[in-house]
NUMITOR-209275 format. One record per residue: residue number from 0; residue in one letter; x negated, z negated, y negated of N, C-alpha, C, O in turn. Coordinates in steps of 0.2 Angstrom, whole numbers. Example, Ala and Ser with C-alpha at 12.3 -4.5 7.8 and 13.67 -1.06 7.14 Angstrom:
{vexkol 0 'A' {-66 -39 28} {-62 -39 22} {-66 -39 16} {-71 -42 17}},
{vexkol 1 'S' {-64 -35 11} {-68 -36 5} {-64 -39 0} {-67 -40 -6}},
END
This chain:
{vexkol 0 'X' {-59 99 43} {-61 97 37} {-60 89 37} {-54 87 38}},
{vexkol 1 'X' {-65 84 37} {-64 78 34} {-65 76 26} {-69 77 22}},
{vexkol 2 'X' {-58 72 26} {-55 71 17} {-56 65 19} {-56 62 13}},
{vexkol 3 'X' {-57 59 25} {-58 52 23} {-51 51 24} {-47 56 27}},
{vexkol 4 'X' {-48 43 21} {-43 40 20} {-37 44 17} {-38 47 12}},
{vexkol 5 'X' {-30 46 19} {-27 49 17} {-19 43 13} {-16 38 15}},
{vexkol 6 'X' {-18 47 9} {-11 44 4} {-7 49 2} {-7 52 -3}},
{vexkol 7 'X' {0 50 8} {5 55 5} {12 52 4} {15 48 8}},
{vexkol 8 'X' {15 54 -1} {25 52 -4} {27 59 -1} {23 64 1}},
{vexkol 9 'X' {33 59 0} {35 64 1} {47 63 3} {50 58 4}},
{vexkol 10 'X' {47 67 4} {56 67 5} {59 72 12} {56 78 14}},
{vexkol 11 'X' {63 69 16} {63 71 20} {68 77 20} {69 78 14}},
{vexkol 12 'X' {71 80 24} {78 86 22} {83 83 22} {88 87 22}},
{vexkol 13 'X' {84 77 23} {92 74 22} {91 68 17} {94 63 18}},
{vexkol 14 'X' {86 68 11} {84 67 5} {80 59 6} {79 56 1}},
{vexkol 15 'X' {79 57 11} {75 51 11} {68 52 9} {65 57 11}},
{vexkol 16 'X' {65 46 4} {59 46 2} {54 43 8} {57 40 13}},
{vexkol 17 'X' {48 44 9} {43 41 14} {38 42 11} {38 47 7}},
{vexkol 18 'X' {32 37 12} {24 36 12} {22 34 18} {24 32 23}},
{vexkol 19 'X' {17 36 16} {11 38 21} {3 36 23} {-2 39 22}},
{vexkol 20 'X' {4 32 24} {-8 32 27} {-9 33 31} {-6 30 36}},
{vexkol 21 'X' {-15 36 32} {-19 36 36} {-27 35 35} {-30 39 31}},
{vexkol 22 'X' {-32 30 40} {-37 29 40} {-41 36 45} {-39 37 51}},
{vexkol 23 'X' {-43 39 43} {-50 42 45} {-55 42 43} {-56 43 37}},
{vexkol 24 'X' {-59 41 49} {-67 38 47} {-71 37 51} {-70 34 56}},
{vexkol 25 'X' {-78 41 51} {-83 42 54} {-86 37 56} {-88 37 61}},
{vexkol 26 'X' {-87 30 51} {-92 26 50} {-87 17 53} {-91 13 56}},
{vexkol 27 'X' {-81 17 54} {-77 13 57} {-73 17 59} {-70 20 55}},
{vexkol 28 'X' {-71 18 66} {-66 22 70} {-62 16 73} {-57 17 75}},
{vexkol 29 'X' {-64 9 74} {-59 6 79} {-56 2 73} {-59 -3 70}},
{vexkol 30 'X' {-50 3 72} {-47 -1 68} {-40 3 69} {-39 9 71}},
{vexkol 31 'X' {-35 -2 68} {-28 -2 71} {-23 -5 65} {-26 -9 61}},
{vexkol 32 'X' {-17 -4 64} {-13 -6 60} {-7 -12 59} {-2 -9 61}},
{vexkol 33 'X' {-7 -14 58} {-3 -21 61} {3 -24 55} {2 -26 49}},
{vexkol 34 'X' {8 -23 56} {16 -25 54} {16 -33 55} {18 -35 61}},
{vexkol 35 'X' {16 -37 49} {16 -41 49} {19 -48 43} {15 -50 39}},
{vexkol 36 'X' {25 -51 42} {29 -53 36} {31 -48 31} {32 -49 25}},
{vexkol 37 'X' {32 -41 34} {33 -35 31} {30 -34 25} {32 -35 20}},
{vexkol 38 'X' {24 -31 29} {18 -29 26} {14 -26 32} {14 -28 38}},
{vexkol 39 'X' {10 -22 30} {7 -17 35} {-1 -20 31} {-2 -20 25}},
{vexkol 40 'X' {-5 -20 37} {-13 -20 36} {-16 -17 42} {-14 -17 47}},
{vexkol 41 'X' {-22 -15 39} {-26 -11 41} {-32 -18 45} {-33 -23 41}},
{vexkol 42 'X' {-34 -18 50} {-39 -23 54} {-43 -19 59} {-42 -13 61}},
{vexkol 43 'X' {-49 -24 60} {-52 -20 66} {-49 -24 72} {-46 -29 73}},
{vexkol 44 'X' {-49 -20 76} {-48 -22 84} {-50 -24 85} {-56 -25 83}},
{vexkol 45 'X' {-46 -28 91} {-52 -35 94} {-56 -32 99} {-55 -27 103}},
{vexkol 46 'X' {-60 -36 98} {-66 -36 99} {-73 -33 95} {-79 -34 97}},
{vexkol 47 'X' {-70 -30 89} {-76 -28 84} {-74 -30 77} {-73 -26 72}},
{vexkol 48 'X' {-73 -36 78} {-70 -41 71} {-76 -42 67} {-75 -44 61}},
{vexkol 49 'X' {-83 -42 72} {-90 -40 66} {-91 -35 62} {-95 -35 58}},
{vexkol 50 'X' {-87 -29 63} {-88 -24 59} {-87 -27 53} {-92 -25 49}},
{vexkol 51 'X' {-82 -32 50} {-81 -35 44} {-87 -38 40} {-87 -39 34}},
{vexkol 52 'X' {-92 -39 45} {-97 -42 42} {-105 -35 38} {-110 -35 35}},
{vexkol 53 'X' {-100 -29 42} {-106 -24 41} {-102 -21 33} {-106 -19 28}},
{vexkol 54 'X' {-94 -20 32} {-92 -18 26} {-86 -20 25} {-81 -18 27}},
{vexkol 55 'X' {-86 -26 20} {-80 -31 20} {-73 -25 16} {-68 -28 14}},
{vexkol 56 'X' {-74 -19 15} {-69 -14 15} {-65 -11 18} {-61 -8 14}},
{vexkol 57 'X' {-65 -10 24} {-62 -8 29} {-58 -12 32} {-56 -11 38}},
{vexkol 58 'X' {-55 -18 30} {-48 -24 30} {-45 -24 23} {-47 -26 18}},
{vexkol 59 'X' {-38 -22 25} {-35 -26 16} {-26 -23 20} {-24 -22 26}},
{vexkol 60 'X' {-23 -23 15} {-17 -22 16} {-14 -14 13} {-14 -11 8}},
{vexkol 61 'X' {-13 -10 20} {-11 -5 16} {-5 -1 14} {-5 5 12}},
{vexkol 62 'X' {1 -4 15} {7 -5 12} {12 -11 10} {15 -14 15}},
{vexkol 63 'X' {13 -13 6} {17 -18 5} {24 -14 0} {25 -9 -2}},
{vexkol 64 'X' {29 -21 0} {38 -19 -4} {38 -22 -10} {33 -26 -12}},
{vexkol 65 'X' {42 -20 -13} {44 -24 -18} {52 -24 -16} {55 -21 -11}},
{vexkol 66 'X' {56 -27 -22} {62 -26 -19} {67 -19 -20} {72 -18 -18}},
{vexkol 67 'X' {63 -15 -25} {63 -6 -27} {58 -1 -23} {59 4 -21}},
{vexkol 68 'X' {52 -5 -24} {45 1 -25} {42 -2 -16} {43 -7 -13}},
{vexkol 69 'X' {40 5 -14} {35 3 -9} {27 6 -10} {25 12 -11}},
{vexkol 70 'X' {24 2 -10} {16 5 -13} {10 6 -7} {10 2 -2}},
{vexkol 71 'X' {7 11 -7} {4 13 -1} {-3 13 -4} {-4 15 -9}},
{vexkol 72 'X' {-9 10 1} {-16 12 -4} {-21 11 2} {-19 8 7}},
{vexkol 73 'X' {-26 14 0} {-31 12 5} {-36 5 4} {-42 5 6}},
{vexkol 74 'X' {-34 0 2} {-38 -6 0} {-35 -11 -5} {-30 -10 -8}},
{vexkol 75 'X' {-39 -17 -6} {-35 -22 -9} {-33 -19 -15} {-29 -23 -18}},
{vexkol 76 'X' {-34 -15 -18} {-30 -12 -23} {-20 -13 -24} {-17 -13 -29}},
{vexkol 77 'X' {-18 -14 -16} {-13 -14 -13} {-10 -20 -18} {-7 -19 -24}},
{vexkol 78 'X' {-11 -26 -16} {-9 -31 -20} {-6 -31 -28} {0 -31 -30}},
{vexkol 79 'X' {-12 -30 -31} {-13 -32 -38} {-8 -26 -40} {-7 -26 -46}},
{vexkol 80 'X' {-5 -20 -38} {-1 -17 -38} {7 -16 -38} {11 -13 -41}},
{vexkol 81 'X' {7 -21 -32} {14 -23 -31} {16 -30 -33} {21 -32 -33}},
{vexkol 82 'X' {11 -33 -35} {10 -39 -39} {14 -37 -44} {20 -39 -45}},
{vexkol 83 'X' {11 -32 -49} {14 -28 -56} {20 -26 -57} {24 -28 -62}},
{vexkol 84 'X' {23 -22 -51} {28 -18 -50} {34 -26 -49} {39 -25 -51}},
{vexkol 85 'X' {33 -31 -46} {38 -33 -46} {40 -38 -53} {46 -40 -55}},
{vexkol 86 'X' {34 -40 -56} {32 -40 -62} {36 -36 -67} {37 -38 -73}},
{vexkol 87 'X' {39 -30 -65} {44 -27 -70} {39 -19 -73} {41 -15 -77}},
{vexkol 88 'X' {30 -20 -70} {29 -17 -75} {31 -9 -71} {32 -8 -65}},
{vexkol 89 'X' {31 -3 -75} {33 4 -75} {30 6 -67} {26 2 -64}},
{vexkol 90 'X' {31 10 -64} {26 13 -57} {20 17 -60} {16 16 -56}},
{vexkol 91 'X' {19 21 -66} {13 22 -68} {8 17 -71} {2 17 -69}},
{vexkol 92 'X' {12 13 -75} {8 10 -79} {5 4 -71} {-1 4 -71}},
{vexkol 93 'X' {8 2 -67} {5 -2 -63} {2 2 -58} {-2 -1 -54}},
{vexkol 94 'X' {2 6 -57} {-5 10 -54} {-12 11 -59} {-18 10 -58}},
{vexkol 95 'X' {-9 13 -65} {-15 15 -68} {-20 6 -73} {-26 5 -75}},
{vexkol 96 'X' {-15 3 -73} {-19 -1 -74} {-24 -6 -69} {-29 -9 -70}},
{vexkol 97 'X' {-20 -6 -61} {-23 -9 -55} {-29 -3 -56} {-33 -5 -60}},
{vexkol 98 'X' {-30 2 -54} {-33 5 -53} {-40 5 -55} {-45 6 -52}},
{vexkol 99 'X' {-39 4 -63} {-44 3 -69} {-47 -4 -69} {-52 -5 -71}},
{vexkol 100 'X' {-42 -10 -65} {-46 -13 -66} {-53 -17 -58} {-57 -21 -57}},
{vexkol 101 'X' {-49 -12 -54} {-54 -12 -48} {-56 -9 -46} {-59 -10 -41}},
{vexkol 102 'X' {-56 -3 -50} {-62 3 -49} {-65 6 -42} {-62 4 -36}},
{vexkol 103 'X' {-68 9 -42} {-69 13 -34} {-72 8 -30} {-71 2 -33}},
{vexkol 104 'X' {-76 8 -24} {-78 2 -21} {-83 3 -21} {-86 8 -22}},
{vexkol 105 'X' {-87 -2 -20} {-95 -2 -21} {-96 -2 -14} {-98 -7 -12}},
{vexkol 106 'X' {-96 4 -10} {-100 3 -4} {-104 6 -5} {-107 5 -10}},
{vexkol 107 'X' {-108 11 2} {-112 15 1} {-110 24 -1} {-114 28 -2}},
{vexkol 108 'X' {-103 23 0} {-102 29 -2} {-98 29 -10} {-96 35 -11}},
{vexkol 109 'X' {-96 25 -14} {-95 24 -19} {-88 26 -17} {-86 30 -21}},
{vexkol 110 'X' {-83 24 -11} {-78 26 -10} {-72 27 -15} {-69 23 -18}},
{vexkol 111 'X' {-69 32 -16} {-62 32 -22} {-57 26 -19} {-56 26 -13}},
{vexkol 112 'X' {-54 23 -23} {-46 19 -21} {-42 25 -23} {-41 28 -28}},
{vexkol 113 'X' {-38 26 -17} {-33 30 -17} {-25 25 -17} {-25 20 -14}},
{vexkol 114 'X' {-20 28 -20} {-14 24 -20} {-9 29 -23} {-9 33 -27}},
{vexkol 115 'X' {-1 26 -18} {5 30 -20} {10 25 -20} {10 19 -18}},
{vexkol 116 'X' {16 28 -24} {24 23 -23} {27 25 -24} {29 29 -29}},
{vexkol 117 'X' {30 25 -19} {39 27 -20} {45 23 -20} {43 18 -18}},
{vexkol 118 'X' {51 24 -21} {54 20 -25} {61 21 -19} {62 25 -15}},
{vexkol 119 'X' {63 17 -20} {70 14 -16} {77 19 -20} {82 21 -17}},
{vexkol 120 'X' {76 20 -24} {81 22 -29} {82 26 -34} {87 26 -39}},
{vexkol 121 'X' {75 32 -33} {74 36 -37} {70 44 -33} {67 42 -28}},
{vexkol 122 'X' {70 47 -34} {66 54 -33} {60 54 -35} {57 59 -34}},
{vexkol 123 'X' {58 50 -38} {50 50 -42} {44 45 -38} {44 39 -39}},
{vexkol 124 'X' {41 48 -35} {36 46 -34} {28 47 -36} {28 52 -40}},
{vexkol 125 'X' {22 43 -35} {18 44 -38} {11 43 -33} {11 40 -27}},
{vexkol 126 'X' {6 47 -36} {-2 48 -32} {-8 45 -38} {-8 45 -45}},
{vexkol 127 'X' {-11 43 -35} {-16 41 -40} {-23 39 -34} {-24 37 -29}},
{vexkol 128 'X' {-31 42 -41} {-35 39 -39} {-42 39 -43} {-44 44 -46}},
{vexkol 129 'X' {-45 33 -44} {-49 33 -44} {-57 33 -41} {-58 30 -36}},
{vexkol 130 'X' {-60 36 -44} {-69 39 -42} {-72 39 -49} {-70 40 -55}},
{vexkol 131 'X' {-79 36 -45} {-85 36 -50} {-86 39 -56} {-89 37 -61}},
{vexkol 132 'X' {-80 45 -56} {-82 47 -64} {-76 49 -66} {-75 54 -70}},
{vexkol 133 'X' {-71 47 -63} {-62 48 -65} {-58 44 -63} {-58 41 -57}},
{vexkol 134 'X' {-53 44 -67} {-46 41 -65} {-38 47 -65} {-36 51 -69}},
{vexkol 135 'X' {-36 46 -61} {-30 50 -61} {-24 48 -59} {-24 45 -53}},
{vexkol 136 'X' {-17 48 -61} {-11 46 -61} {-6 51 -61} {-5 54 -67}},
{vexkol 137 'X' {-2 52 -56} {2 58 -58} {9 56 -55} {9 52 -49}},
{vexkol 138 'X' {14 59 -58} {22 57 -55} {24 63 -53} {24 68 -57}},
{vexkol 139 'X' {26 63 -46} {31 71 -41} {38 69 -41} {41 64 -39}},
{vexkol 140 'X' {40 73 -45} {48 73 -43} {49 77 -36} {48 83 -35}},
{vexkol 141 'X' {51 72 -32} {50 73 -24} {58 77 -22} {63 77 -25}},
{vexkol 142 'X' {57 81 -18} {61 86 -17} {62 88 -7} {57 90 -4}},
{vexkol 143 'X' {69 88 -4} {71 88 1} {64 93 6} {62 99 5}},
{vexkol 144 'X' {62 90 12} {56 94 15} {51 95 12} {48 101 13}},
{vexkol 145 'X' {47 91 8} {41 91 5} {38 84 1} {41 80 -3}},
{vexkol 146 'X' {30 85 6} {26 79 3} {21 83 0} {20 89 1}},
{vexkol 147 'X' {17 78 -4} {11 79 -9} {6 73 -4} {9 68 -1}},
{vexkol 148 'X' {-1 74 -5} {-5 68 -3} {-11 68 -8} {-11 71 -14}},
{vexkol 149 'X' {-15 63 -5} {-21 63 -10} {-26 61 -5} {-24 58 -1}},
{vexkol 150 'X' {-33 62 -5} {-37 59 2} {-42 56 -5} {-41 56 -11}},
{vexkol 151 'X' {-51 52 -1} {-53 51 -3} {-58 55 -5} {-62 53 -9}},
{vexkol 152 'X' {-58 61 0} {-63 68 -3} {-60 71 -1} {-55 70 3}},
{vexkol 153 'X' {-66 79 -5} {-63 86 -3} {-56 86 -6} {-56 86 -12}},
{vexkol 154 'X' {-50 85 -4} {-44 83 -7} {-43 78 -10} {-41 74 -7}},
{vexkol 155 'X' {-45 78 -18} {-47 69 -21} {-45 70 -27} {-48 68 -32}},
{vexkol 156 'X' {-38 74 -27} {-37 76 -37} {-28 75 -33} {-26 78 -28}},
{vexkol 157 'X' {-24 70 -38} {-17 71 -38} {-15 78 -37} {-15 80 -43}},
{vexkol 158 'X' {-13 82 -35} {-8 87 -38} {-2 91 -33} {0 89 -28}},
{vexkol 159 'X' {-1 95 -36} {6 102 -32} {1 104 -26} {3 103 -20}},
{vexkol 160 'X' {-6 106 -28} {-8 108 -23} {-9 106 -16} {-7 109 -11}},
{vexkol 161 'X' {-11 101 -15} {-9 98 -9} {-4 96 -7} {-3 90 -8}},
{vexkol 162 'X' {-1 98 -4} {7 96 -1} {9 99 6} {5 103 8}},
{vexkol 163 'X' {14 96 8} {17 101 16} {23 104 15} {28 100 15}},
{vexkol 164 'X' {25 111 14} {33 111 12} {37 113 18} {42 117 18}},
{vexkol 165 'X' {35 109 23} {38 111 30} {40 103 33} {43 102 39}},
{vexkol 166 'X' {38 97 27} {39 92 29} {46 88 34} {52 89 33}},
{vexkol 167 'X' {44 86 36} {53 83 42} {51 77 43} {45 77 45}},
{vexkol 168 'X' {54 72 43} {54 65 49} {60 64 50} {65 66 46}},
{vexkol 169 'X' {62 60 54} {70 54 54} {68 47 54} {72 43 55}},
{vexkol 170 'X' {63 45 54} {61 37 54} {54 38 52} {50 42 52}},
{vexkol 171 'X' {55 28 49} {44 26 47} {40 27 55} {34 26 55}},
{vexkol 172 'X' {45 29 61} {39 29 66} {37 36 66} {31 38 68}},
{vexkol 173 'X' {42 42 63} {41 49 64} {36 51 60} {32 55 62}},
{vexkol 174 'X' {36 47 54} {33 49 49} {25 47 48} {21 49 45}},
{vexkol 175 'X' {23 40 53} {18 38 54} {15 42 58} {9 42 56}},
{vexkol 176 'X' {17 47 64} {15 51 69} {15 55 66} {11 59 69}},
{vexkol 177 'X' {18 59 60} {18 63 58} {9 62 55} {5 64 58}},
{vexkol 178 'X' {9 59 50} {2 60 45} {-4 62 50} {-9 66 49}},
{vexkol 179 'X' {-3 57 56} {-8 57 60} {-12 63 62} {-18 63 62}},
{vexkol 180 'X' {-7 68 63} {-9 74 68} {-4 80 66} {-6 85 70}},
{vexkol 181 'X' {0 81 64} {6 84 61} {5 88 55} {1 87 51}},
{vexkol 182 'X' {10 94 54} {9 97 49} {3 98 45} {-2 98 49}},
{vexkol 183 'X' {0 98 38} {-6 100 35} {-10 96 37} {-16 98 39}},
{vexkol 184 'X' {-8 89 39} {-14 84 44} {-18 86 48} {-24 85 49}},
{vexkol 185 'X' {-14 89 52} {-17 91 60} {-24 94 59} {-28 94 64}},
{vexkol 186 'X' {-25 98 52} {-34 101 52} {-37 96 50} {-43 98 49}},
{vexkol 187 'X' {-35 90 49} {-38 85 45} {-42 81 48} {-39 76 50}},
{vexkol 188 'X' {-48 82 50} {-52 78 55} {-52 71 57} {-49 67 53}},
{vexkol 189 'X' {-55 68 62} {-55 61 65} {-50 54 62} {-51 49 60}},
{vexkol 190 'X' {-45 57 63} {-39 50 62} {-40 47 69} {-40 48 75}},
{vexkol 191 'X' {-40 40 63} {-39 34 70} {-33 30 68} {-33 27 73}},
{vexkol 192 'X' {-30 27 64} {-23 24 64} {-19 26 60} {-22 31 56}},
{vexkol 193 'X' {-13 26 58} {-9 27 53} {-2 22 52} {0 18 57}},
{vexkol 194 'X' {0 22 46} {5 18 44} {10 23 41} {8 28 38}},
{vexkol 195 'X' {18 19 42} {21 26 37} {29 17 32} {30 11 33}},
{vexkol 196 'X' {31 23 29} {36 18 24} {43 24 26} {42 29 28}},
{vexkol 197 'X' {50 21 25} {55 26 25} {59 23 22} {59 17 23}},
{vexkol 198 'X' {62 26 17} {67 22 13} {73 24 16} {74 30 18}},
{vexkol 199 'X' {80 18 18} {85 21 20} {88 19 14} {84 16 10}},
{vexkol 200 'X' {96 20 12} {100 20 9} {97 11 5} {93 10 0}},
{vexkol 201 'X' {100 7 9} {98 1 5} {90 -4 4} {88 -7 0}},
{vexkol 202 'X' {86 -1 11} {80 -3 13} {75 0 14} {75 6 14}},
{vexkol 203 'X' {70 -3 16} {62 1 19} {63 -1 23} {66 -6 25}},
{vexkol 204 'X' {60 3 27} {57 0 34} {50 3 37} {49 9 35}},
{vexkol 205 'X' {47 1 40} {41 1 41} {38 3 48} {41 2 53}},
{vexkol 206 'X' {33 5 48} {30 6 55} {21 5 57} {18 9 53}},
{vexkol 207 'X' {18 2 61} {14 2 60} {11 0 69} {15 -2 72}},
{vexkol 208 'X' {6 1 71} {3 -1 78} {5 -5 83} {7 -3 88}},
{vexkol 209 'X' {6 -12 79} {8 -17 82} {11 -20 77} {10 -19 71}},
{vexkol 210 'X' {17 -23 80} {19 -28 74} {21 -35 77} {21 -35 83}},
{vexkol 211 'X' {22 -40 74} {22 -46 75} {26 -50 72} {26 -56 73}},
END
């Protein structure tokens, strides 16, 4: 099955939190992810750096930190999000108000922005997405061996139902490989890069393609 872009939180079995992206994609497949000023983006590979000029959506940033929150998203939505959060404002209200105010993308497939956050210092994580004729915000109280996702089809509603309760990683590098191909992923058709987040006791750390 292809669900497009994928966004999951989740907790590992010795209670660490982690986030999750994955790019899959029929319409751009060469694009790579790149670890850079600690922040992860999504880019095309070189040598098809004109693809930017065919859908100026397919580059943005798709995880960034705060010095609590780590916010996970498929598009520039990323920003204006952790802009918020460091701003003080709540992890719902600053999803649901970025969300609203950037609305789905204007391509050609009216893409949803999908977005998640998890927290350095809490159990409570969140899914969110907006499409063409809805908006949705929900908070998972995350729980040892299990994540929730959200994609940008066919799986395109926050909820319990999409999850993996067989979840495991030990690092942002396990967990990056994992979304890729791993657990409920593995049926999840055409992935071509991934990024992951792991919170350890004091910090995030990050994983992503290349880093620099």
């Amino acid at each position: 099955m292809y669900v497009g872009r994928i966004v999951a939180i989740g907790m590992n079995k010795t209670g660490n939190c982690v986030g999750m992206y994955r790019v899959s994609s029929r319409s751009f497949p060469n694009r790579e992810t790149r670890l850079l000023n600690n922040k992860i983006s999504v880019l095309p590979r070189e040598g098809f750096e004109t693809d930017l000029s065919k859908n100026p959506y397919i580059a943005y940033n798709c995880i960034r930190l705060t010095k609590e929150y780590a916010v996970i998203s498929n598009g520039s939505h990323t920003d204006p999000i952790t802009e918020k959060l460091a701003m003080g404002y709540p992890a719902r209200d600053a999803l649901a108000l970025s969300m609203l105010a950037m609305d789905y993308e204007k391509d050609d497939f009216n893409t949803p922005r999908i977005a998640g956050i998890i927290s350095l210092n809490s159990n409570m994580g969140f899914l969110s997405i907006v499409k063409k004729d809805s908006i949705h915000v929900k908070g998972f109280e995350l729980k040892p061996g299990t994540s929730f996702y959200v994609a940008t089809y066919e799986h395109d509603t926050p909820c319990y139902h999409y999850n993996d309760s067989k979840f495991d990683v030990t690092s942002a590098k396990d967990a990056q490989r994992y979304i890729f191909d791993k657990g409920v992923f593995a049926d999840l058709e055409k992935p071509v890069t991934a990024a992951a987040v792991y919170a350890n006791e004091t910090a995030f750390t990050l994983s992503a393609d290349i880093k620099k």
